[in-house]
Each structure stands twice: as structure tokens, then as C-alpha cells.
C-alpha positions as CSV (number, residue, x, y, z in Angstrom):
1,X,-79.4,-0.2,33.9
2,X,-80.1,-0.3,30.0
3,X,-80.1,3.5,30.0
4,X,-77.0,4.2,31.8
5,X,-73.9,4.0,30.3
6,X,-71.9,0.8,30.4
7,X,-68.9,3.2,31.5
8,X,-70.9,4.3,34.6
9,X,-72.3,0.7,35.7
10,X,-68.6,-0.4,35.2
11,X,-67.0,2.1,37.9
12,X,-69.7,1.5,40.1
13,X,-69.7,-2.1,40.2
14,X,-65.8,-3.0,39.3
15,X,-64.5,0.5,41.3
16,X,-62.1,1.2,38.5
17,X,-63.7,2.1,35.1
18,X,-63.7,-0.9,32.9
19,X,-61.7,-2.7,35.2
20,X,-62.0,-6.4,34.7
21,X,-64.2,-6.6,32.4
22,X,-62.8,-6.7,28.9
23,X,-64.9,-5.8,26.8
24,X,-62.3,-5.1,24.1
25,X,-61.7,-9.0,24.1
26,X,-64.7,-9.8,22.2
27,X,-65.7,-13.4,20.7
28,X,-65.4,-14.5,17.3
29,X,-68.0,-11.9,14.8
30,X,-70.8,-14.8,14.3
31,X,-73.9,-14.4,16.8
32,X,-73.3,-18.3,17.7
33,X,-70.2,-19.8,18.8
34,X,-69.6,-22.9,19.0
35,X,-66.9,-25.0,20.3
36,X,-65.6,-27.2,17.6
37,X,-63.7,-30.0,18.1
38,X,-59.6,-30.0,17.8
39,X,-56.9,-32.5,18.4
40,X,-59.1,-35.1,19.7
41,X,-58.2,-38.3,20.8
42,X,-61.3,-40.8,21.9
43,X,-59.5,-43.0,23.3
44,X,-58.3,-40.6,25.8
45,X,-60.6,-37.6,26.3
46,X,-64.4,-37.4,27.1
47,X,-66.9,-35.0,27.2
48,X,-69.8,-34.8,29.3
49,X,-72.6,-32.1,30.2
50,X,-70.5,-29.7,28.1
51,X,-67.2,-30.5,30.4
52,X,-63.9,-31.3,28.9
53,X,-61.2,-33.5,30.2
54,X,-58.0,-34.3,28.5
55,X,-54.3,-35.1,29.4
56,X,-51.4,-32.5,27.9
57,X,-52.7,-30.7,25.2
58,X,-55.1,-33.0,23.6
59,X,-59.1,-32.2,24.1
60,X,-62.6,-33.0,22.7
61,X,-64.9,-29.7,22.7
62,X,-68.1,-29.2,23.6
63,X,-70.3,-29.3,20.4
64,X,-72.8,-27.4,23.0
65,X,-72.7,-23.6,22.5
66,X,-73.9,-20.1,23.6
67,X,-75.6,-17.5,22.1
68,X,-73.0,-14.8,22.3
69,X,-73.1,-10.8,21.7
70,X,-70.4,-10.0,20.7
71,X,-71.2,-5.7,20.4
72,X,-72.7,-6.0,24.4
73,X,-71.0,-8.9,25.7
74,X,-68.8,-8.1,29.0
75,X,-65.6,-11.1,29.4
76,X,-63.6,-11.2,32.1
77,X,-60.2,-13.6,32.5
78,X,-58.2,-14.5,35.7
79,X,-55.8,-17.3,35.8
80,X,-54.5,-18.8,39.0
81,X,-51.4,-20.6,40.3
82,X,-50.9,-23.0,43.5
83,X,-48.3,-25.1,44.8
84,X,-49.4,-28.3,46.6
85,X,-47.4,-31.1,49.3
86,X,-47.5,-34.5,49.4
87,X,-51.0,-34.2,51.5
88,X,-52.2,-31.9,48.7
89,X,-52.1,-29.4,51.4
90,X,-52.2,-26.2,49.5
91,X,-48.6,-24.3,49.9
92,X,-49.8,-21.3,47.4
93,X,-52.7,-20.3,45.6
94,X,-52.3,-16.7,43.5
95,X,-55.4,-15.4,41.4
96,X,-54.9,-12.8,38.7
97,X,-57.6,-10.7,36.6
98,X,-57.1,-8.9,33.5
99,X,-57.1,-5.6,33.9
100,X,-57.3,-3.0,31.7
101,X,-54.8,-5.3,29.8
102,X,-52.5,-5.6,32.9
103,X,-52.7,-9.0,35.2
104,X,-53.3,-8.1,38.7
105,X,-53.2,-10.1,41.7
106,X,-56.5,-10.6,44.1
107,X,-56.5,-10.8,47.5
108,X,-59.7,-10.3,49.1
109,X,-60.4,-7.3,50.8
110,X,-63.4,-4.8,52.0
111,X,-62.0,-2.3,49.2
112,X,-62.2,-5.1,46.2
113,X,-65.8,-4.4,44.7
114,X,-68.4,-6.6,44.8
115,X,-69.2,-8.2,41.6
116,X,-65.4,-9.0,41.4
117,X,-65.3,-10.9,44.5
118,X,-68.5,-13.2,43.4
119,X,-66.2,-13.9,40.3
120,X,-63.3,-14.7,42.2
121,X,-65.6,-17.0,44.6
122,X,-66.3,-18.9,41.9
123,X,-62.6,-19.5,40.7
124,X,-61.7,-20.5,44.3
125,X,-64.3,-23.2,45.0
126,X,-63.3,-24.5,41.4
127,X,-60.0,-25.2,42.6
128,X,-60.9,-26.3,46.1
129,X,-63.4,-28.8,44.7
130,X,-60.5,-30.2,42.1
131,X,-57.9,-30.4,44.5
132,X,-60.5,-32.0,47.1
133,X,-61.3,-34.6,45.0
134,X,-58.1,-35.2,43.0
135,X,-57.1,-36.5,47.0
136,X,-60.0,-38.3,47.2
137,X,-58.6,-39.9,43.9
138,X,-54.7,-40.0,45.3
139,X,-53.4,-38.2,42.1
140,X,-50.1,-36.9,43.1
141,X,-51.0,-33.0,42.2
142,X,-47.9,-30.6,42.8
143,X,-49.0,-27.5,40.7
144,X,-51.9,-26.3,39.0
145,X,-52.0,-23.4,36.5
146,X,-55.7,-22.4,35.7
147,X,-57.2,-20.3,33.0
148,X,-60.7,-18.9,33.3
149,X,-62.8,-17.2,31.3
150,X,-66.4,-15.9,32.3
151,X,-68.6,-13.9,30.1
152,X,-72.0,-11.9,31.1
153,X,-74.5,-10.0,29.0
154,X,-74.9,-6.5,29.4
155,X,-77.1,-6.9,32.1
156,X,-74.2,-8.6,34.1
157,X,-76.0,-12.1,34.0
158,X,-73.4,-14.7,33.6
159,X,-74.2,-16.7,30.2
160,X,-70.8,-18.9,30.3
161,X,-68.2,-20.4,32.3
162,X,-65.2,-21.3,30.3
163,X,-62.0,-23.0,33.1
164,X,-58.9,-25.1,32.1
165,X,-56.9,-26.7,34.8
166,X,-53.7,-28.1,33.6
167,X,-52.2,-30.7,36.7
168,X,-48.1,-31.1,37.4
169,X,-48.1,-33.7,39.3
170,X,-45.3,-35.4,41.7
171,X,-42.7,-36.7,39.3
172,X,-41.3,-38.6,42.5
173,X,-44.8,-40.4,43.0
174,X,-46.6,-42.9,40.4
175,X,-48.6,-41.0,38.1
176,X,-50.9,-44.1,37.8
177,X,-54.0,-43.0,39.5
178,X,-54.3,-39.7,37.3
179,X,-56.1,-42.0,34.6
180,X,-58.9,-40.2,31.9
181,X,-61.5,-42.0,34.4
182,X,-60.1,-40.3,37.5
183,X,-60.1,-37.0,35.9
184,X,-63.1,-36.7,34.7
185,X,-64.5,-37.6,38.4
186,X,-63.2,-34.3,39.2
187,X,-64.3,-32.3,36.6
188,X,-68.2,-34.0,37.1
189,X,-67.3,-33.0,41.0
190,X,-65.7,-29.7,40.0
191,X,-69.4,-28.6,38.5
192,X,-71.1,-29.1,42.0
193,X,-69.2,-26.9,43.5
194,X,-72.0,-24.5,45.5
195,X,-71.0,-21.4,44.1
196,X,-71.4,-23.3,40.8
197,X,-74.4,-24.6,41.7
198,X,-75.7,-21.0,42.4
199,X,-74.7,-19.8,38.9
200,X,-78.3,-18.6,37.0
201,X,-80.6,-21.2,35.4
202,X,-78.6,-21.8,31.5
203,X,-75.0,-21.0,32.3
204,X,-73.1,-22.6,30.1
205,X,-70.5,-24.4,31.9
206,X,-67.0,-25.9,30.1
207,X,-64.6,-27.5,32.2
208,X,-61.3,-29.3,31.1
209,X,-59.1,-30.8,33.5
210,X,-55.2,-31.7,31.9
211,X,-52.6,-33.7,33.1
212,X,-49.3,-31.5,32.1
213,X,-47.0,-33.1,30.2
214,X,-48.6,-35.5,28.4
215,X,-48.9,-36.0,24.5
């Protein structure tokens, strides 16, 4: 693989050039990134095992980081949409991927390559295992808009998992069970997720769970 061209490997594996993978989105220059901290709140937001959870916009990062690449690095993004009833029966769930610059629905299929169906597997137990246990908790979830971001090396060995999951819940049902407590039980939960659990040994991990809405 280190002798082919990153052009080749990427047609072979994605099926259309580059196709998700962006490599164009590159971290920040330094070698090191780290997550510094930014609007934080205590009294609200927690951090655990690298994990975030917050409500609205307010988070504490992860002073844990990865050793990033930013010349060989390969990122890809999706972000996902679903619809829920009052059972948290899911209505709706669309998945996009950036690519080439261009959002594009998946929907699993013999024709979508490989590689890009592990990656969506792992967005789609992510959400199954939040929604699962956000039940289990009784937190009135209505929507969910995700954001995901999953960076390899050049050798296509994951290094991170970066998700945000932002909550609308039922304004017609209490909101009092969606407490900093409950949430972060579903982000801890959201992390055992089996396809999570099969990531390779040193993934990093950074989950946030948000209530929308909320200041």
C-alpha cells in the first residue's frame, strides 16, 4: 500500500476517486492536536474517557488528544437526521457523506464499496445505542441531528472518532428526565456499541451528546 498511490487505493476502496475521504479537510498545521476546552460550564457538562456531554451549545473538551498527520491523514464526515414517536420508534433516519465536497445520501447497497459501509456501520450503531438507551432513560427524543467525523492514517487504520448528537426532544412531554446525569449514561453506553467496540486498539474516541435548545 505505501507504494501505490493514495489516488489508486482511494478508487479501489471508496469506488469513486477520492470519494469520501477528504483529504483536502486537513487538521489544524501542529503535529498534536488537542482539544481545548471552550464555553464550559461544570456545573452542567462532564467529561469522561475522552467523551463529552453537554446541553445546547455549552461543552467541556477532551484535554486527551491524537497524534495527527496532517500531510497523510485521510478524514471523512457524514451527518445524519432521524425523526422519532412517542415510543422512540424511529420514523426516519438519513445518513449523508461528504463527497468530493457534495453531501450525499447512503443507503446500503451491494454497489456501495466496502470501507464506506464499515464507516457508516459505525454511525448507525452510534445512533441505535443513543436512542436505545435514551428510552431506557424516558427522555422524550423527537429529532436527532448528528455530526461525525472519523479520521484514518494513510494506511486506512482509524486513529479517531470525533460524533456530536444534538437531541430535540418532545416539547409536549416533560423534558425532566434529559438531566446531565442521564445523558452522559448514554454517551458511556454509546462507546459500547459493538462496532465501537471493534474499532483498533488506541482509537481515540469523543462523544458529545446535547440537548437542543438549551443555553
Amino acid at each position: 500500500l505505501t507504494t501505490t498511490p493514495h489516488s489508486t487505493i482511494d478508487s479501489l476502496l471508496n469506488g469513486t476517486g477520492r470519494g469520501i475521504c477528504q483529504q483536502e479537510v486537513a487538521p489544524q498545521k501542529q503535529i498534536r492536536q488537542t482539544f481545548s476546552p471552550a464555553n464550559q460550564s461544570p456545573s452542567i457538562n462532564q467529561s469522561i474517557m475522552g467523551n463529552q456531554v453537554c446541553t445546547g451549545g455549552k461543552s467541556e473538551a477532551s484535554k486527551q488528544y491524537a497524534i495527527m498527520d496532517p500531510e497523510t491523514d485521510r478524514i471523512f464526515s457524514f451527518r445524519l437526521r432521524s425523526t422519532h414517536g412517542k415510543d422512540l420508534k424511529t420514523k426516519e433516519l438519513i445518513i449523508e457523506a461528504l463527497v468530493n465536497g457534495t453531501w450525499e445520501k447512503q443507503e446500503a447497497s451491494f454497489a456501495m464499496p466496502g470501507f464506506r459501509q464499515y464507516l457508516v456501520s459505525l454511525v448507525v450503531c452510534q445512533h441505535f445505542y443513543l436512542i436505545a438507551n435514551a428510552k431506557e432513560r424516558e427522555i422524550p427524543v423527537q429529532e436527532v441531528e448528528g455530526e461525525v467525523t472519523i479520521t484514518t492514517g494513510k494506511d486506512w487504520i482509524m486513529k479517531q472518532f470525533a460524533g456530536t448528537f444534538t437531541l430535540g426532544l418532545d416539547p409536549a412531554v416533560s423534558a425532566a428526565n434529559a438531566t446531565p446525569d442521564a445523558l452522559k449514561y448514554c454517551q458511556e453506553r454509546m462507546a459500547l456499541c459493538p462496532v465501537s467496540k471493534n474499532l483498533p486498539a488506541g482509537t481515540h474516541k469523543k462523544i458529545t451528546v446535547c440537548v437542543k435548545g438549551e443555553e
